[in-house]
C-alpha positions in Angstrom: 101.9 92.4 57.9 101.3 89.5 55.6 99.6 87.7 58.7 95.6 86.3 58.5 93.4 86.5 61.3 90.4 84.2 61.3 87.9 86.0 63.6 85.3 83.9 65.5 81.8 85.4 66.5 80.1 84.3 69.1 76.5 85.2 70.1 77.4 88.1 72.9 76.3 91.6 73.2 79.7 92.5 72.6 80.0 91.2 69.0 78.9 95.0 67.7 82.6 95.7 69.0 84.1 92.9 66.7 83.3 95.7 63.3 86.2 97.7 65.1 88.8 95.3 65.4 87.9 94.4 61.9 88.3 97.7 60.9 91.5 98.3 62.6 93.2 94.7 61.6 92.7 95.9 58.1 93.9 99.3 58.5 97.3 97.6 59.7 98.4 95.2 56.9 96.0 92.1 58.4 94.0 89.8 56.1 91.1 88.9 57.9 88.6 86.0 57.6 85.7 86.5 59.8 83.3 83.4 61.1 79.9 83.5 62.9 77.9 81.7 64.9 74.0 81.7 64.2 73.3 83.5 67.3 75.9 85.9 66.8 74.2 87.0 63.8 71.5 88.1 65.8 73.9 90.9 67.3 75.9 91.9 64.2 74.9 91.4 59.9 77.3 89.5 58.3 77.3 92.0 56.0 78.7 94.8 58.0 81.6 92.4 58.9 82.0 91.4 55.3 82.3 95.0 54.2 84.7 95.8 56.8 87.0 92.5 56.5 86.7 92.7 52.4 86.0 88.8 52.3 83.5 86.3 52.7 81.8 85.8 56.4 81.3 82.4 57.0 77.9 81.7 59.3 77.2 77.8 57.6 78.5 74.8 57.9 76.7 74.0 54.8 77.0 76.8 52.4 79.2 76.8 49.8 81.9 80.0 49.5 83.2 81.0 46.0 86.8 81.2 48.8 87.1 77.9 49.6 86.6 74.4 48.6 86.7 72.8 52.1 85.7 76.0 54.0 86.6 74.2 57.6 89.8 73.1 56.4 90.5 75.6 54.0 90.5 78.3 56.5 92.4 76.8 59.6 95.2 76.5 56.9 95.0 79.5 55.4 95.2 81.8 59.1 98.1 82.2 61.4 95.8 83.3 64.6 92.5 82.3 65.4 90.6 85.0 67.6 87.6 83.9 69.5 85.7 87.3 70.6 83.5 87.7 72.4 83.8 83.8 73.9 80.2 83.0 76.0 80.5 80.6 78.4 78.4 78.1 75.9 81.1 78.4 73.2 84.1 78.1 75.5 82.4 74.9 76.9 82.0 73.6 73.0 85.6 74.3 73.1 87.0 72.6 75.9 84.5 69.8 75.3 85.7 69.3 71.7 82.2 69.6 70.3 82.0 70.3 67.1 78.9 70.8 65.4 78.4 73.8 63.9 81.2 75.9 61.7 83.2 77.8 64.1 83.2 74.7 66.5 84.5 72.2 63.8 87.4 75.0 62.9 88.5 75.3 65.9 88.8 71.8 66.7 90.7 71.3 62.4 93.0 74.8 63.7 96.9 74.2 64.2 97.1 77.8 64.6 97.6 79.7 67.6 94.4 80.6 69.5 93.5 84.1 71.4 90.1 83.8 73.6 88.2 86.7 74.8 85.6 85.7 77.1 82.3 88.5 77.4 79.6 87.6 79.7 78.2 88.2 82.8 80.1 88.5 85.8 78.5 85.4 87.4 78.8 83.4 84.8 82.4 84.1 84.6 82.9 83.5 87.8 81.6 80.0 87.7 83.8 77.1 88.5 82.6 74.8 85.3 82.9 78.2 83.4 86.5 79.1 85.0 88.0 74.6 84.6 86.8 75.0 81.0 89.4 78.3 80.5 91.7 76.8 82.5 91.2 73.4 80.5 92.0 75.6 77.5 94.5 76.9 78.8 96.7 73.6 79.2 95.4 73.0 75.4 98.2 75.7 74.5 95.3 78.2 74.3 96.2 82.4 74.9 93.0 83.7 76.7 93.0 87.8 77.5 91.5 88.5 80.6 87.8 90.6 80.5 87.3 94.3 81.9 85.6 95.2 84.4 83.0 97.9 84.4 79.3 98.0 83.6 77.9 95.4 81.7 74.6 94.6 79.5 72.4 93.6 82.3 73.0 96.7 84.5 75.3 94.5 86.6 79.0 95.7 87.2 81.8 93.9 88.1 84.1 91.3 85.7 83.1 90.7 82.1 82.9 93.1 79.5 84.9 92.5 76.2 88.2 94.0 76.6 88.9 97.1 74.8 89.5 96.8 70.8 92.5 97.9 71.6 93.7 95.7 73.7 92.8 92.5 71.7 94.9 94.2 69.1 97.6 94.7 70.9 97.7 91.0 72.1 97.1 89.6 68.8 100.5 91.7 68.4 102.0 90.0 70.8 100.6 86.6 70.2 101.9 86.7 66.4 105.2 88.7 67.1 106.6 87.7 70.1 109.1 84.4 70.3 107.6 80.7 72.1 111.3 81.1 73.4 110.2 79.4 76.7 107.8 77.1 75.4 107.8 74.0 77.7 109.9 75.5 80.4 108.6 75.6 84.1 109.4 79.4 85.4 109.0 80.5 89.1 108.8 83.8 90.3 108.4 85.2 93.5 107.3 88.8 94.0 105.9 91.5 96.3 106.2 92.2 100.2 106.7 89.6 102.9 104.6 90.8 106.1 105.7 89.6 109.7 103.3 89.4 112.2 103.9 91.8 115.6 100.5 90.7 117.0 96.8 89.5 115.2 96.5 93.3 114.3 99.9 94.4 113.2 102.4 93.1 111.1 106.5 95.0 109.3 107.0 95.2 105.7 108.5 97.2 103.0 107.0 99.1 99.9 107.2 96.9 97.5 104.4 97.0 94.7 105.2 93.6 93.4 105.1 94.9 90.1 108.3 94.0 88.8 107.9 90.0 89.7 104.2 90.5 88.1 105.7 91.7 84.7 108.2 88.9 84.7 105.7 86.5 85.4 103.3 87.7 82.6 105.6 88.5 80.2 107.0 84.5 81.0 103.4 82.9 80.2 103.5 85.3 76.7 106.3 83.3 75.9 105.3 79.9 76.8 106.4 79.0 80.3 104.3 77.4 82.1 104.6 79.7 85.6 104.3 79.5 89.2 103.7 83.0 90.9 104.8 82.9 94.6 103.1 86.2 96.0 103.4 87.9 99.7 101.5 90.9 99.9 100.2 93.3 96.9 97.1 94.7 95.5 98.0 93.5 91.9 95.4 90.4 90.3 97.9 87.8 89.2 98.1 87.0 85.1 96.4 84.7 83.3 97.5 81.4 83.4 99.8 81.6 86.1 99.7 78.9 89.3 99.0 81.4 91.3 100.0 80.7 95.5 99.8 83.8 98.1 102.0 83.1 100.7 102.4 85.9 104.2 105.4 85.4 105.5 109.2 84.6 104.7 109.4 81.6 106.0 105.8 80.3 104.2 107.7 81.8 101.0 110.5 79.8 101.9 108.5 76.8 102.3 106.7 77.0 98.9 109.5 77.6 96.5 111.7 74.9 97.8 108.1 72.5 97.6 108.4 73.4 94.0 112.2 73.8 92.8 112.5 70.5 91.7 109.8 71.1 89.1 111.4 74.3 87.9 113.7 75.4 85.1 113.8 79.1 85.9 113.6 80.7 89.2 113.3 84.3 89.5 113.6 86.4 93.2 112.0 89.1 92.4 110.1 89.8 96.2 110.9 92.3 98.3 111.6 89.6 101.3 111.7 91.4 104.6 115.6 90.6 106.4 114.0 90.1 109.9 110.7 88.9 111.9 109.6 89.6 115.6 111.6 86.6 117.7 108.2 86.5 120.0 104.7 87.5 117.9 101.6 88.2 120.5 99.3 86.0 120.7 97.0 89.0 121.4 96.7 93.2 120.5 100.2 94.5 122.2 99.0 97.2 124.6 101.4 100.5 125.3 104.0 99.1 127.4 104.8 102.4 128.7 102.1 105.2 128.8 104.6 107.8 129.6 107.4 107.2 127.0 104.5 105.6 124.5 107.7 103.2 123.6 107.2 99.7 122.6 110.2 97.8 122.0 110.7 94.3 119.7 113.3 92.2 119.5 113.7 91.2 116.1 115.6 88.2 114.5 116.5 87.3 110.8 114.5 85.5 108.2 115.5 83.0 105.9 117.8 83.6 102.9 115.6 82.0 100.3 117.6 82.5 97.2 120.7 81.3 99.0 118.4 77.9 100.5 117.3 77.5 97.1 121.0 77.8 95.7 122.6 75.6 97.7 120.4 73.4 96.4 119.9 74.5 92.9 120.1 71.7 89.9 121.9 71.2 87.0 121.1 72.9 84.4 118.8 75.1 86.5 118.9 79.3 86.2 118.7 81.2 89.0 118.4 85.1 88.8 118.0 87.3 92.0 117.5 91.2 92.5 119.2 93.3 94.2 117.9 96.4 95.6 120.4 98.8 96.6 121.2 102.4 97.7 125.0 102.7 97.8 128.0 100.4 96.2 125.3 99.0 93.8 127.4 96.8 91.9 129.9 95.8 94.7 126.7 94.7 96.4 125.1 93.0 93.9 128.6 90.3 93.1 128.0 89.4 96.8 124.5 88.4 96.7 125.7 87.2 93.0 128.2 84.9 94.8 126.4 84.0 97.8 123.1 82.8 96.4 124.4 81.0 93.5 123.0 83.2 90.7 123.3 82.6 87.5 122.7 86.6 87.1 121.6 89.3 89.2 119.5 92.7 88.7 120.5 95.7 90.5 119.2 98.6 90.8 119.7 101.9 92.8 116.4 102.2 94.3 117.0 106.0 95.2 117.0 107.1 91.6 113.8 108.7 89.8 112.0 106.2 87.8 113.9 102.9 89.8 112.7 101.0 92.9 109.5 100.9 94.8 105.9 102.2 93.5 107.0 102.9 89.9 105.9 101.9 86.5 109.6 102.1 85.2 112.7 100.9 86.4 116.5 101.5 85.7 118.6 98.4 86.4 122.0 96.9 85.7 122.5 92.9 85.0 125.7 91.0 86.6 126.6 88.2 85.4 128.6 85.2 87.0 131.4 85.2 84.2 131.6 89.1 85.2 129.6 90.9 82.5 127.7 94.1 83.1 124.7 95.6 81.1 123.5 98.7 82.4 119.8 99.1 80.9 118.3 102.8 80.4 115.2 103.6 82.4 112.4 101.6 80.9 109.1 100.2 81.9 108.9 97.5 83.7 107.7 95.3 81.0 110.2 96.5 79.2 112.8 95.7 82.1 111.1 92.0 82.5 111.2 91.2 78.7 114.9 92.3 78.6 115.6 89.8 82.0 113.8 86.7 79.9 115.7 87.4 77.0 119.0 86.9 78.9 117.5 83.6 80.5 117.2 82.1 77.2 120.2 83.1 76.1 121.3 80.9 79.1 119.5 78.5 78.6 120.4 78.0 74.7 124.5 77.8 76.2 123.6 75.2 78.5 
């Protein structure tokens, strides 16, 4: 692929795994340039990773390499990605720090390139708050960080840590190196899930969304730059990486949220599944059986906010809107109203009683409606695919404003 990877080593477990990616990188077309830490050479011989990569493993700052002149500088020039895996917590703090006293350190601080992290350690040590502002710190540095597995991990513990699959980084690396910075500096707000309305403290309505579909777009957002807020009402799905994430319950804390935040935003997205009504009187306590014969218990319910048409009627200049609408009859006739009434500069629609479209699924089949009255019916396609395909059409907007 005419691309080089410089591949950093840190002093983890998990740099045995590093031989694969190698291996695989080279298989695909990659040159690769691989750099060690001391300590990582205490996991892993340099020259199993030299074999593998066909080229020089740098471990000292000092050494000279028959490959380079400056080897610090000669290398951060010569690679398009710098990959950082594993990343232990000591490294990464080296990192956000600045520090630069040893090879690696000093490269990453001389790189221009892009940079991938994947953190591997123990599930307590990512979980710590100096360990978790230091990735975040990186994170604002322009830094791509893929998110560690969870399983069981060196120290008989389980739970969040491991070195994601060699796969995985491979695939991201991909990504990283193919896909467009098309919303590089761009603010993007998506809301997704289920809104839940409260009947009493025990009980509450909603609807089946998965919140899938506002997940993708939000991820697939922060691949291409944007810096994202992720507006959430109920799911079981761990936000991405690098998105400000806020949980919210209701419609109306929803509401509340995104119109906090509009002003900052150049792209909203609607993707939640916001419930249309809420109980007019909640319990303050458990609701009994009102009727022990009939077993009926009746609620009066009212209507919930219209966020996309609050946020509308107040939307900026220069500021893209996009809604969904989920339908099961008269999808497109449907969709121009919301279009119309919400101030959209396009809408998705789909017919959510198809196979493969609507609630619960990993694919989706959708049409985008446009305000100057084009249509683009999409085939069914995963959601990734579906949310890659909306962002594309938002830059396209964006590039005619």
């Amino acid at each position: 692929m005419n691309k080089t990877i410089g591949i950093g080593v840190t002093g983890g477990i998990a740099a045995y795994k590093i031989a694969d990616l190698v291996s695989l990188l080279k298989k695909e077309g990659f040159e690769v340039i691989v750099m060690m830490t001391k300590a990582a050479t205490k996991f892993i011989t340099p020259l199993t990773l030299e074999t593998l990569s066909g080229r020089e493993v740098i471990t000292d700052m000092w050494e000279e390499y028959s490959d380079f002149n400056v080897p610090h500088i000669d290398v951060a020039k010569e690679i398009d990605l710098l990959v950082i895996a594993p990343a232990t917590a000591n490294f990464i703090a080296k990192m956000a720090c600045g520090i630069a006293d040893d090879f690696l350190s000093t490269l990453f601080v001389a790189n221009i390139a892009p940079v991938l992290i994947a953190p591997a350690m123990n599930t307590k040590m990512y979980e710590n708050a100096i360990v978790q502002n230091n990735l975040a710190k990186l994170r604002d540095y322009g830094c791509n960080i893929i998110a560690p597995a969870t399983g069981h991990l060196a120290c008989n513990d389980i739970g969040k840590g491991r070195l994601p699959e060699v796969e995985d980084i491979f695939n991201e690396i991909k990504q990283i190196l193919l896909l467009k910075k098309d919303l590089k500096g761009k603010t993007v707000m998506v809301n997704a899930g289920t809104t839940c309305e409260d009947i009493d403290p025990v009980r509450f309505i909603a609807n089946r969304s998965s919140g899938k579909m506002g997940y993708c777009i939000a991820e697939e957002a922060i691949k291409r730059g944007a810096n994202v807020i992720l507006v959430s009402g109920k799911t079981t799905i761990d936000p991405p990486e690098g998105a400000k994430y806020i949980p919210v319950w209701s419609a109306d804390e929803m509401c509340e949220v995104m119109q906090k935040y509009q002003a900052d935003c150049d792209v909203i997205v609607g993707a939640a599944a916001v419930g249309d009504f809420k109980i007019a009187d909640v319990a303050g306590q458990k609701l009994k059986k009102a009727d022990q014969e009939t077993d009926k218990l009746i609620l009066e319910l009212v209507g919930n906010p219209d966020i996309l048409k609050a946020l509308g009627q107040n939307k900026a200049n220069k500021q893209v809107m996009v809604g969904f609408a989920a339908e099961t009859n008269d999808i497109v006739e449907n969709a121009k109203k919301k279009l119309e009434t919400k101030n959209l500069d396009f809408i998705v629609a789909n017919d959510v009683t198809q196979e493969g479209a609507g609630f619960g699924t990993d694919t989706n089949i959708v049409t985008l409606i446009s305000r100057n009255g084009s249509i683009k019916s999409l085939p069914l396609m995963s959601k990734e695919g579906v949310a890659a395909a909306i962002l594309d059409k938002v830059v396209d907007i964006i590039t005619d404003l």
